[in-house]
C-alpha positions as a Markdown table, in Angstrom:
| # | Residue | x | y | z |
|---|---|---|---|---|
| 1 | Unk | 0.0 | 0.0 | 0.0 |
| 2 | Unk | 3.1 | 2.1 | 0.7 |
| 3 | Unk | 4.7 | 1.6 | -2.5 |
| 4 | Unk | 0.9 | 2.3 | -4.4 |
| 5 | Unk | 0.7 | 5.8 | -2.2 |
| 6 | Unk | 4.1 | 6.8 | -3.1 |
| 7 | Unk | 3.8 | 6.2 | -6.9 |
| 8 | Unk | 0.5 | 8.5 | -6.3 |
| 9 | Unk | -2.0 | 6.0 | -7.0 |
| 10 | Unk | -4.9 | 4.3 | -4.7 |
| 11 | Unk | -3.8 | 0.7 | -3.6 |
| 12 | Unk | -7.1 | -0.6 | -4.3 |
| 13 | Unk | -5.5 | -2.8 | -6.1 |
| 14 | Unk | -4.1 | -4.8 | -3.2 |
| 15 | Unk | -8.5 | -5.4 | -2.3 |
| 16 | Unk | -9.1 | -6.2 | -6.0 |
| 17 | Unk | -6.5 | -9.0 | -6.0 |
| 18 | Unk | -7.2 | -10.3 | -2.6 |
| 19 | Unk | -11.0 | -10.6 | -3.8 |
| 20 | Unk | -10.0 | -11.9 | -7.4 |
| 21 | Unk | -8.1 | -14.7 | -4.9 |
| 22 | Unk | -10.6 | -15.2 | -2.7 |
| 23 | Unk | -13.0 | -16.6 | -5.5 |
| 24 | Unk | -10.8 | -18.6 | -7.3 |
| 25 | Unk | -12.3 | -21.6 | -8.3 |
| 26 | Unk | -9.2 | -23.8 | -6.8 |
| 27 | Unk | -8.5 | -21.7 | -3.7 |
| 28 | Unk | -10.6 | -24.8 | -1.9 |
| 29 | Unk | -8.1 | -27.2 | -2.5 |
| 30 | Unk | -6.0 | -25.8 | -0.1 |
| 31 | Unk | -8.2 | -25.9 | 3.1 |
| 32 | Unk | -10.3 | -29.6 | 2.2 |
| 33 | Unk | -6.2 | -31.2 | 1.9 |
| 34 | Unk | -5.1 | -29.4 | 4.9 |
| 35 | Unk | -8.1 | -31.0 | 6.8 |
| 36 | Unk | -7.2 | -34.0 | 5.5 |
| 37 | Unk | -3.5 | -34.0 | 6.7 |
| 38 | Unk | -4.8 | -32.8 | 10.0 |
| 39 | Unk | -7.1 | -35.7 | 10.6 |
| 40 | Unk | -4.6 | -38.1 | 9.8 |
| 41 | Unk | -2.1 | -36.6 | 12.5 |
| 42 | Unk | -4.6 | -36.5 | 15.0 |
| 43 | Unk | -5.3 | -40.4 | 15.0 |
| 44 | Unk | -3.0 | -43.2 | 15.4 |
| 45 | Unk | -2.4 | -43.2 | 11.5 |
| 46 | Unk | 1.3 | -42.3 | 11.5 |
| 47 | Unk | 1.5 | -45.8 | 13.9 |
| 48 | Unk | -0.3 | -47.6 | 11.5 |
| 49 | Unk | 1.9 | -46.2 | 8.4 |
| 50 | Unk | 5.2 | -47.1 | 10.5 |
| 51 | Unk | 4.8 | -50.7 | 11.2 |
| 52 | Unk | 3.3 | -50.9 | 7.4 |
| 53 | Unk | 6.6 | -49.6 | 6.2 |
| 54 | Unk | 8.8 | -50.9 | 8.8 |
| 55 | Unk | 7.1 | -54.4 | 7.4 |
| 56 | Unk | 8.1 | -53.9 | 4.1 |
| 57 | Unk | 11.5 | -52.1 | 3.8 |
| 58 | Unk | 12.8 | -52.9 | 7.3 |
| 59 | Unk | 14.9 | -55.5 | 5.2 |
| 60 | Unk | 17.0 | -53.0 | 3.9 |
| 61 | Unk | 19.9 | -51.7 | 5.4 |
| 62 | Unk | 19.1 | -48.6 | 7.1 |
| 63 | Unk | 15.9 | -49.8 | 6.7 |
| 64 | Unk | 14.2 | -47.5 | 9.9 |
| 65 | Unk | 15.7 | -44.6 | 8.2 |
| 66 | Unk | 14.1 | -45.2 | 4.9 |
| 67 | Unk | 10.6 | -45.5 | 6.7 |
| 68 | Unk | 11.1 | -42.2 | 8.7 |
| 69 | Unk | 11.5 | -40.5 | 4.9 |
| 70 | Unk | 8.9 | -42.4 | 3.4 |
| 71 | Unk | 6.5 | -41.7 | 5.8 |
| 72 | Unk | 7.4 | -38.0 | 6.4 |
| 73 | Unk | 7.1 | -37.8 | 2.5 |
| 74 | Unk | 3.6 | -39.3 | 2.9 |
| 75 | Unk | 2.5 | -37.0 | 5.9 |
| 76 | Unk | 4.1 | -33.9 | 4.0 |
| 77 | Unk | 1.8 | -34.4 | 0.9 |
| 78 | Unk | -1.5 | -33.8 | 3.2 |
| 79 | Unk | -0.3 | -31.4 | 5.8 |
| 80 | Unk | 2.1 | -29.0 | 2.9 |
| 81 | Unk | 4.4 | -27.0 | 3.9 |
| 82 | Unk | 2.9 | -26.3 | 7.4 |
| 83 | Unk | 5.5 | -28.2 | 9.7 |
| 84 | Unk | 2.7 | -30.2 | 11.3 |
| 85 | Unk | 4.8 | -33.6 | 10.2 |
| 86 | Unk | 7.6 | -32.6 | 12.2 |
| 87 | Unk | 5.2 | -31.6 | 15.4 |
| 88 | Unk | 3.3 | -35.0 | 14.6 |
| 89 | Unk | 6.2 | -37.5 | 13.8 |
| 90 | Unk | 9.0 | -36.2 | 15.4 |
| 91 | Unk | 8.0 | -38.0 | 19.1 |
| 92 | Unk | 7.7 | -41.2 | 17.1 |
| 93 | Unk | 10.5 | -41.7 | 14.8 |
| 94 | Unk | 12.9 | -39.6 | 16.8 |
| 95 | Unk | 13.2 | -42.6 | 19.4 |
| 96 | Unk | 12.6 | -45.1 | 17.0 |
| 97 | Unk | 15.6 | -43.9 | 15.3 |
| 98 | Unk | 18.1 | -44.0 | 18.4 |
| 99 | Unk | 16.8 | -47.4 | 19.4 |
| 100 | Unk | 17.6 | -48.5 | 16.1 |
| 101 | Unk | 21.3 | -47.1 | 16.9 |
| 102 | Unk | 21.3 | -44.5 | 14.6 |
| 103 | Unk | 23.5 | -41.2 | 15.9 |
| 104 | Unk | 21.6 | -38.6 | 17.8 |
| 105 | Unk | 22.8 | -35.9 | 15.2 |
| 106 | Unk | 21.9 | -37.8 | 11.6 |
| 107 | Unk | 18.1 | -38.5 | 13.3 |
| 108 | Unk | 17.7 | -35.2 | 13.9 |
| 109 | Unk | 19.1 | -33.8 | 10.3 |
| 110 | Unk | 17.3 | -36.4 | 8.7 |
| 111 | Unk | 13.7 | -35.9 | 10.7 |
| 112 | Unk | 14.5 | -32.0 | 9.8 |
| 113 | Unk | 15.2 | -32.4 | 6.0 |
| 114 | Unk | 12.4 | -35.3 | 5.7 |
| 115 | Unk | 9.7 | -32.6 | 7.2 |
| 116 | Unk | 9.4 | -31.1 | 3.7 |
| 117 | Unk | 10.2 | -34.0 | 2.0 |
| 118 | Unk | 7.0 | -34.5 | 0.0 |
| 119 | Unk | 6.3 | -30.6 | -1.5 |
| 120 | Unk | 6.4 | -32.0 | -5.1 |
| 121 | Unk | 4.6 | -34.7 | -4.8 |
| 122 | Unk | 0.5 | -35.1 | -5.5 |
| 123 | Unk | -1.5 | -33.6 | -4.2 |
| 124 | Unk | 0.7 | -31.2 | -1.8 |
| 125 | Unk | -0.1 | -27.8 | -1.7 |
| 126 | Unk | 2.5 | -25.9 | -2.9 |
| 127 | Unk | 1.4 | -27.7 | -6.7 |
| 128 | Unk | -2.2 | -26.0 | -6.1 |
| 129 | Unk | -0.9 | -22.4 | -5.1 |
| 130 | Unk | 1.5 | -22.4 | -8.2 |
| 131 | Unk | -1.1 | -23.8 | -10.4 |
| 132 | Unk | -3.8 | -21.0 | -9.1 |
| 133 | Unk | -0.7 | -18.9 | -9.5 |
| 134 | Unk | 0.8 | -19.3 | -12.9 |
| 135 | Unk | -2.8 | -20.7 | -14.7 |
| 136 | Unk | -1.1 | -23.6 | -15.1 |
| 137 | Unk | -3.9 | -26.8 | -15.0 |
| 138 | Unk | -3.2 | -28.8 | -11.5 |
| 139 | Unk | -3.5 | -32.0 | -13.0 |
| 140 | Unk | -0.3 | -31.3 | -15.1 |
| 141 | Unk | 1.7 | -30.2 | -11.8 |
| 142 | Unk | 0.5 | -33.2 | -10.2 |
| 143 | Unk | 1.9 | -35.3 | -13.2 |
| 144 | Unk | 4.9 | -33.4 | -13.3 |
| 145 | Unk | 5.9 | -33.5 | -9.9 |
| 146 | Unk | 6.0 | -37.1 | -9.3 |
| 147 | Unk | 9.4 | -38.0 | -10.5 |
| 148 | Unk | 10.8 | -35.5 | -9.3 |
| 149 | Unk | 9.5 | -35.9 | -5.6 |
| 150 | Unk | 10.4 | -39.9 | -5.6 |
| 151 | Unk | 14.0 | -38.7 | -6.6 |
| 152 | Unk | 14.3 | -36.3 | -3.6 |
| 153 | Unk | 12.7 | -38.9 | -1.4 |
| 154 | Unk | 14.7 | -41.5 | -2.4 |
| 155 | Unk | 18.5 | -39.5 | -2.4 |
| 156 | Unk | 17.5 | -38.7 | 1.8 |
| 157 | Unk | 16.6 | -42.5 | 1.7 |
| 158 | Unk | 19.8 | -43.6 | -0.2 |
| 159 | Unk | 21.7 | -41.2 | 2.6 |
| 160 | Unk | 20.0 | -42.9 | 5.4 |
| 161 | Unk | 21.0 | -46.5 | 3.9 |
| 162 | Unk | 24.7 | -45.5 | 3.9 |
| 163 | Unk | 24.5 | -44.6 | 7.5 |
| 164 | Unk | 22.4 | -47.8 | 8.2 |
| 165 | Unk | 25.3 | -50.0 | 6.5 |
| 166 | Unk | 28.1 | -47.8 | 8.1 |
| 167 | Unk | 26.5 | -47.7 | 12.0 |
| 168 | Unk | 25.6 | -51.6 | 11.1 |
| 169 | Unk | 21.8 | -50.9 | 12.2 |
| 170 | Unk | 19.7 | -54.0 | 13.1 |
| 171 | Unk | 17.4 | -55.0 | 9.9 |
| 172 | Unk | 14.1 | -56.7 | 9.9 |
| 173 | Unk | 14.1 | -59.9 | 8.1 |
| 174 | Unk | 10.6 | -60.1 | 5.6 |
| 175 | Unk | 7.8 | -62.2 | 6.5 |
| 176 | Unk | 5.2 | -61.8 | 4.6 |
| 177 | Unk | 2.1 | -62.7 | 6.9 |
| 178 | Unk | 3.6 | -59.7 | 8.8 |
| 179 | Unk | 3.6 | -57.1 | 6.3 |
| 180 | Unk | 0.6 | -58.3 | 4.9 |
| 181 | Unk | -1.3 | -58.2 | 8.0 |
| 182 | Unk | 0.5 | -54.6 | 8.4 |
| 183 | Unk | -0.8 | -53.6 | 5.1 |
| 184 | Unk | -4.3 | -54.9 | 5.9 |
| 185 | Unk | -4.3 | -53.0 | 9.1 |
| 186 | Unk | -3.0 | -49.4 | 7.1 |
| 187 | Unk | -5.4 | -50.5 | 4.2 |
| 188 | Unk | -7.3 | -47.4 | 4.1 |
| 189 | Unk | -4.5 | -45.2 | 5.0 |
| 190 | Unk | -2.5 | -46.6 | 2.6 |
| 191 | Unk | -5.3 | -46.2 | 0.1 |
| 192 | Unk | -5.6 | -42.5 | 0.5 |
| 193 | Unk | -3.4 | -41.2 | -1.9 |
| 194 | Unk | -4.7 | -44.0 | -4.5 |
| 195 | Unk | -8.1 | -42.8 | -3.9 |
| 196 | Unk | -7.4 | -38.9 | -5.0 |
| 197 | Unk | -5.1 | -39.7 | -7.5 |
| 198 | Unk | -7.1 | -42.7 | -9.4 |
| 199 | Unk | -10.0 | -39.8 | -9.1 |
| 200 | Unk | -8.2 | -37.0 | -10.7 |
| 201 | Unk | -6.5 | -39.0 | -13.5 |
| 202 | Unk | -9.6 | -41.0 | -14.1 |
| 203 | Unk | -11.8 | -37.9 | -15.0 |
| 204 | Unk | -14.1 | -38.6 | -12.0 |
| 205 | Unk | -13.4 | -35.3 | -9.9 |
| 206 | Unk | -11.3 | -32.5 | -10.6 |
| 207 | Unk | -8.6 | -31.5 | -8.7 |
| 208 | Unk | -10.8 | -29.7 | -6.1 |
| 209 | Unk | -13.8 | -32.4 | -5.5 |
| 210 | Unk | -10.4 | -34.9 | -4.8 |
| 211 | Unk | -9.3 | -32.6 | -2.2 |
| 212 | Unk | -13.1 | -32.8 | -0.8 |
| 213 | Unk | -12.8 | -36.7 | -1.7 |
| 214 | Unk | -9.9 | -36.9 | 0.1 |
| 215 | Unk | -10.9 | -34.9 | 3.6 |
| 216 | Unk | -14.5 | -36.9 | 3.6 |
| 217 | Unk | -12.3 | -40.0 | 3.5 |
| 218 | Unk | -10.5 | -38.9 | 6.0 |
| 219 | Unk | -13.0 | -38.1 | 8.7 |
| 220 | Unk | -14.7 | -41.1 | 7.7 |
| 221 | Unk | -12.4 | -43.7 | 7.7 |
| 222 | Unk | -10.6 | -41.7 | 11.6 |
| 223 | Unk | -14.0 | -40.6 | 12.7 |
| 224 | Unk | -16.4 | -43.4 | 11.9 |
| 225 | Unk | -14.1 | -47.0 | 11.1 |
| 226 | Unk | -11.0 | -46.4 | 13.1 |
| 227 | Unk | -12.9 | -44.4 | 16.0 |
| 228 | Unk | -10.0 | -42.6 | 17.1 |
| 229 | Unk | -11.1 | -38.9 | 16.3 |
| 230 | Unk | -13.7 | -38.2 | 18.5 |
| 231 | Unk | -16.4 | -35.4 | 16.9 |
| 232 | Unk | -17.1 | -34.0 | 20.4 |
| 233 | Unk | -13.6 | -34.2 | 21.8 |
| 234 | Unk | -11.0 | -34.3 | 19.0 |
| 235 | Unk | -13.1 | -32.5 | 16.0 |
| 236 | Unk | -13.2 | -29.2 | 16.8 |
| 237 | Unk | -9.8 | -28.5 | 17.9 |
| 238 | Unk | -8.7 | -30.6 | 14.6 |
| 239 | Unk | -10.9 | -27.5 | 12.8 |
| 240 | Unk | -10.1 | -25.0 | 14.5 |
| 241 | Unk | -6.0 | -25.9 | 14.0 |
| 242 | Unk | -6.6 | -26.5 | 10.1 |
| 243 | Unk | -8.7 | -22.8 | 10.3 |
| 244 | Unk | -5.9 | -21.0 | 11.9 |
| 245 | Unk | -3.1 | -22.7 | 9.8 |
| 246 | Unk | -5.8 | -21.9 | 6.2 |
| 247 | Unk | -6.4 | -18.2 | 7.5 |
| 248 | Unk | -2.4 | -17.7 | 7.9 |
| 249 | Unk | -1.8 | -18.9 | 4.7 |
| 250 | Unk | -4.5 | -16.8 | 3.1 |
| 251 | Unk | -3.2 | -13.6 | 4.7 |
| 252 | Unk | 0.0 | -13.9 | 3.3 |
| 253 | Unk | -1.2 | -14.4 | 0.1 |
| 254 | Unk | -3.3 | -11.5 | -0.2 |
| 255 | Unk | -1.0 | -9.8 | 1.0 |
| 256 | Unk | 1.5 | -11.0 | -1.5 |
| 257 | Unk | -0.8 | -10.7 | -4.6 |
| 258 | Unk | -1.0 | -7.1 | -3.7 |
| 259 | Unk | 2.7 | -6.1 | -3.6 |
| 260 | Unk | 2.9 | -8.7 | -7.2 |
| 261 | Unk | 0.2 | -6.0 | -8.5 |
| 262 | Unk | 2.5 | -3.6 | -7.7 |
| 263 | Unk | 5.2 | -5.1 | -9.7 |
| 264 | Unk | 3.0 | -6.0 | -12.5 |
| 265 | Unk | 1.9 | -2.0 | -12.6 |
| 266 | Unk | 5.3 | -0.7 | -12.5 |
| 267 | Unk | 6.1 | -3.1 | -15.7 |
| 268 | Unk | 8.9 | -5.6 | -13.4 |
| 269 | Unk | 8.2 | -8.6 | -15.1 |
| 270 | Unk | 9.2 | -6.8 | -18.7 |
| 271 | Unk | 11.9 | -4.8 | -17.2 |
| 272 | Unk | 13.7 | -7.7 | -15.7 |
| 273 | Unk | 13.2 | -9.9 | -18.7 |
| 274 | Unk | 14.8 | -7.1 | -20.7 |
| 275 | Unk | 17.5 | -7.3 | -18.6 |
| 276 | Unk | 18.3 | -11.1 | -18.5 |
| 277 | Unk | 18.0 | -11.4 | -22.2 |
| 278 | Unk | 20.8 | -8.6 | -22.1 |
| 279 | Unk | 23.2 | -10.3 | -19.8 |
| 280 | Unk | 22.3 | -14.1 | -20.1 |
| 281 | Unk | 22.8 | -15.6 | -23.5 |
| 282 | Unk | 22.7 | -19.3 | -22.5 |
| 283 | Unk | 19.9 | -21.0 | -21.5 |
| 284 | Unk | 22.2 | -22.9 | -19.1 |
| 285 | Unk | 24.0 | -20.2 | -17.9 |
| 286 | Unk | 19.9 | -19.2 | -17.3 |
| 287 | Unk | 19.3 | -22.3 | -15.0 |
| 288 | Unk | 22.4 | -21.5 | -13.2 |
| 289 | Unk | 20.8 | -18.0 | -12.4 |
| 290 | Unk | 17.8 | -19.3 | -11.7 |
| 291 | Unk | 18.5 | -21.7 | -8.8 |
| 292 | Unk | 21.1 | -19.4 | -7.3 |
| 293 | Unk | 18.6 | -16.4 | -7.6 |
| 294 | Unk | 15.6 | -19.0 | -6.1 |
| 295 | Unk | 17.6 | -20.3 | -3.1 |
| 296 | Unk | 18.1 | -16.8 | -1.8 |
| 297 | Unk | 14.4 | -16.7 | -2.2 |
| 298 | Unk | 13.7 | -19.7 | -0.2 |
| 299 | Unk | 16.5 | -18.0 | 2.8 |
| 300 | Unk | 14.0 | -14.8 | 3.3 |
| 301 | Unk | 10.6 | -16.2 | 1.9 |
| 302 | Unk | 7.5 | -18.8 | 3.0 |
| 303 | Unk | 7.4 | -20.7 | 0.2 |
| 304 | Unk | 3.6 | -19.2 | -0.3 |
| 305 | Unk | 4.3 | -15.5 | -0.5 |
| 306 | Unk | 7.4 | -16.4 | -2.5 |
| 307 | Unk | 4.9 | -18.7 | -5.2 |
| 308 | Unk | 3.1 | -15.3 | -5.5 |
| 309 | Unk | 5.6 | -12.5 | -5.4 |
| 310 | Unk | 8.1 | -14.0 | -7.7 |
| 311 | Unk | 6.2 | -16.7 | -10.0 |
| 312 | Unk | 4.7 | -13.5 | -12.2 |
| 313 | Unk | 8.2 | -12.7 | -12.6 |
| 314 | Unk | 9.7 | -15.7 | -13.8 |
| 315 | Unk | 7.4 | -16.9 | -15.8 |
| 316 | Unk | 7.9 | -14.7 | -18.9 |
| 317 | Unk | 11.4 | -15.5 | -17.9 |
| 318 | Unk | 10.9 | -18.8 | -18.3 |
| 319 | Unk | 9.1 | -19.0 | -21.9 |
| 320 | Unk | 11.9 | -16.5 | -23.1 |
| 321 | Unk | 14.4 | -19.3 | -22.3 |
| 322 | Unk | 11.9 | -22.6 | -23.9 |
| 323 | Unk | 11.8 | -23.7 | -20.5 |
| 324 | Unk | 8.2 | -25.9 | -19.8 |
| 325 | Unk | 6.2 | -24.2 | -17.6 |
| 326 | Unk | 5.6 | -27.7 | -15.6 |
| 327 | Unk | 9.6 | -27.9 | -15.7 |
| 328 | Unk | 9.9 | -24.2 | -14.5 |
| 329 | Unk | 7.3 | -25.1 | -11.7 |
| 330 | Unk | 9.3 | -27.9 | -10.2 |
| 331 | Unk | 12.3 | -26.3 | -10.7 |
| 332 | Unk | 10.8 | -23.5 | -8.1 |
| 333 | Unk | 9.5 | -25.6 | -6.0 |
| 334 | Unk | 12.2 | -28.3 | -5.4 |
| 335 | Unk | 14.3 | -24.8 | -4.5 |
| 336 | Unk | 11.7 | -23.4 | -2.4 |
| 337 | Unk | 11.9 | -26.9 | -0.4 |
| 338 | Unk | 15.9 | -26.1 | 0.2 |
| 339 | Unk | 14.6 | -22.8 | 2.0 |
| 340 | Unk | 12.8 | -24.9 | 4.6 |
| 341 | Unk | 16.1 | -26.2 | 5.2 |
| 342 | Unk | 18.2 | -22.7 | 5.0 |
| 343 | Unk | 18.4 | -19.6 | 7.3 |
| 344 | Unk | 17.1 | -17.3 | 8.1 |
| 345 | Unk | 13.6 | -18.5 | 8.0 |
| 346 | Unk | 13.5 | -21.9 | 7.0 |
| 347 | Unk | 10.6 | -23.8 | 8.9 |
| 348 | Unk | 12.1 | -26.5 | 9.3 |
| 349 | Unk | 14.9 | -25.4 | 11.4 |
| 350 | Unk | 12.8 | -23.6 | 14.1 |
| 351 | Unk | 10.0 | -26.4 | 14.2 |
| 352 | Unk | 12.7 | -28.9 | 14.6 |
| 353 | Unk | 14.6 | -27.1 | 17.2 |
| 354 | Unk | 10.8 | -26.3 | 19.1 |
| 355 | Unk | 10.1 | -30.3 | 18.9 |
| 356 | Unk | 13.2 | -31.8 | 20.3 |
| 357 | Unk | 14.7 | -29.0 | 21.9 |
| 358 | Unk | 18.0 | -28.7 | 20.9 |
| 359 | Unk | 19.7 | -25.1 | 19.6 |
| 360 | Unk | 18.8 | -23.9 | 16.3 |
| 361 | Unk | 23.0 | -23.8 | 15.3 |
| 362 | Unk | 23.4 | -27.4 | 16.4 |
| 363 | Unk | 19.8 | -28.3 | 14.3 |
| 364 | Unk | 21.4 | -26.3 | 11.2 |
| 365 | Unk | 24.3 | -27.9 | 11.4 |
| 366 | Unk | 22.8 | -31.2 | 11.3 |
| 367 | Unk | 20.8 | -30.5 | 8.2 |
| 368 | Unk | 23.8 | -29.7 | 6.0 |
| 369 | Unk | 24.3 | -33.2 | 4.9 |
| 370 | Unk | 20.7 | -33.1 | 4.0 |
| 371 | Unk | 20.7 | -29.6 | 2.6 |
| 372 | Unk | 23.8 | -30.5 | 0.2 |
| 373 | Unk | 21.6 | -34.3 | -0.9 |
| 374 | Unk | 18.7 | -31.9 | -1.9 |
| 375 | Unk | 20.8 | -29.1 | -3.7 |
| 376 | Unk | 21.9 | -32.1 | -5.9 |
| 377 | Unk | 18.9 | -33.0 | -6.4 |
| 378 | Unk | 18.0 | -29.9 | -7.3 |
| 379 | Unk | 20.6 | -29.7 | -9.9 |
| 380 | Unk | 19.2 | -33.1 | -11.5 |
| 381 | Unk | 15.3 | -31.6 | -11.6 |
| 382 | Unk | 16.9 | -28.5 | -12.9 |
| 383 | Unk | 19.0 | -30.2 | -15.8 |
| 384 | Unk | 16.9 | -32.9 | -16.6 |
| 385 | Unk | 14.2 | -31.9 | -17.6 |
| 386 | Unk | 12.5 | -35.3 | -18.9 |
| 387 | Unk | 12.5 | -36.2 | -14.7 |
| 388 | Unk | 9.5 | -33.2 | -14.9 |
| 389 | Unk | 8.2 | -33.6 | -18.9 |
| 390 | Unk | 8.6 | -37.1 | -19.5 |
| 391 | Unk | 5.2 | -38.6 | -18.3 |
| 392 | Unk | 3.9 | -35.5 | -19.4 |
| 393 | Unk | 4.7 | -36.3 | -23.1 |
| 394 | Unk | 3.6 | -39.6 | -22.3 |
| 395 | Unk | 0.4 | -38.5 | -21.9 |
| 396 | Unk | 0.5 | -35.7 | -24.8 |
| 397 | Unk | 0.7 | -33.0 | -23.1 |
């Protein structure tokens, strides 16, 4: 508003966008997969998910750090970028992982990183506020950002083997009437995910009746089969913790569209193009510029006002250089998820240190190993750009 008075205009501007947000047809998502996430962490779900995947990957070495990334990856994809699967799984595999014998210091990096572990993955929310965003159609985010969220997943996973084979961790041998009564008991958990994508890509709902398809399963399946959500006891406190975590988010987004309307007005998406074309030849050389510019981004910005400050900006960017917009998406996400990790305000790092109590220098510097196995990871989304595009041209589009 500042910056609209001082170039002597009204900042209605800042209301018009905040409206224009407010009824966007997809702005539902948000709330009805937030609800879902939060439901899940307030029944005995994440116990159910742990001896599921402690059945059928405790064979492999490091095998209880593999699950704590898995199932942080699953929990991330619900809740978004809001911390909660730190709050919610840090009591759980934090002991879990020290019983198993892994050091104090790589549980707690590897509980940090894992806490944002499943951003690009379908159906987490940072996919919906780009795609309301940049007009880009969800379904193709969704699409897009499956490869390259199994990749992340799987380098913290690949990390947490090599410290299983090097602290020679105990492994669980495979029977199979235990995981498949494991899987039987997680069946509908388990199913979730199946149930909102196979609803999407099927044609049967869009995007946003799959995220109310997914928070009626929820509630049903913890409220009404599992019984361990009560509706007088546990309900409205579940609601009232999604609200408050939905109305923060939607505050800094309004807030956020109006200083992008700014920029739009004073013509900063074409001035900074001009200027890029000017001094970056190479569409490399571009990339380059791109994730150096985006992980100072993710040090200072919340991964939500960042999607709407600077996503308007890069954009154009982005066509100049015949970059895909689904490949420029994940390429801004996956270095928004390093700024969780980064300070001065990455999430991660505070929620972490509030959960197990530890100083946030000593929780930074046991994320490094983690930040540096996501910064290469970030490289490979970045420079390979089939990891983003190739089911997409699988499926013509």
């Amino acid at each position: 508003m500042v910056l609209f008075l001082a170039a002597g205009s009204a900042p209605v501007a800042v209301l018009i966008e905040t409206y224009a947000l407010a009824v966007s047809p997809t702005l539902a998502a948000i709330p009805l997969f937030t609800l879902a996430g939060f439901v899940l962490a307030e029944s005995r779900a994440s116990d159910r998910l742990l001896r599921l995947f402690h059945a059928w990957f405790g064979w492999i070495p490091g095998g209880t750090a593999v699950v704590c990334a898995l199932l942080c990856s699953f929990f991330t994809v619900f809740t978004g970028g809001s911390g909660v699967t730190i709050l919610a799984l840090g009591g759980l595999l934090f002991p879990a992982l020290l019983r198993d014998g892994y050091r104090d210091r790589f549980a707690l990096g590897l509980l940090t990183a894992s806490g944002s572990l499943g951003l690009l993955l379908p159906p987490a929310m940072p996919l919906i506020v780009y795609g309301v965003i940049a007009m880009i159609p969800i379904e193709d985010l969704f699409i897009g950002g499956l490869l390259p969220g199994l990749l992340l997943t799987g380098m913290v996973a690949a990390w947490g083997i090599r410290e299983g084979v090097t602290r020679r961790t105990p492994r669980r041998p495979f029977r199979g009437r235990v995981a498949a009564a494991a899987l039987w008991e997680a069946k509908w958990e388990a199913a979730m995910p199946v149930v909102v994508l196979v609803s999407i890509f099927s044609g049967w709902a869009t995007p946003i009746e799959a995220a109310a398809v997914a928070a009626c399963y929820a509630l049903v399946t913890q409220v009404a089969i599992h019984r361990e959500v009560s509706v007088v006891r546990d309900l409205p406190r579940v609601l009232s913790s999604c609200v408050a975590l939905v109305g923060g988010v939607l505050i800094i987004l309004s807030v956020a569209v109006g200083l992008t309307s700014y920029l739009i007005t004073t013509d900063a998406p074409g001035q900074l193009l001009q200027w890029t074309q000017l001094h970056i030849g190479s569409r490399v050389l571009f990339l380059l510029a791109l994730n150096g510019f985006l992980l100072i981004v993710g040090c200072l910005m919340d991964i939500f006002s960042a999607t709407v400050v600077v996503v308007p900006l890069l954009v154009p960017l982005g066509l100049a250089y015949g970059v895909h917009p689904v490949h420029l998406a994940m390429i801004f996400i996956a270095n928004l998820e390093l700024g969780y990790l980064t300070p001065p305000v990455g999430l991660n790092l505070f929620l972490a240190s509030y959960r197990f109590d530890r100083p946030l220098a000593e929780v930074f510097r046991a994320s490094v190993p983690f930040l540096i196995i996501l910064g290469i990871g970030v490289l490979l989304i970045t420079y390979v750009p089939w990891l983003t595009t190739g089911l997409l041209a699988l499926r013509g589009r």
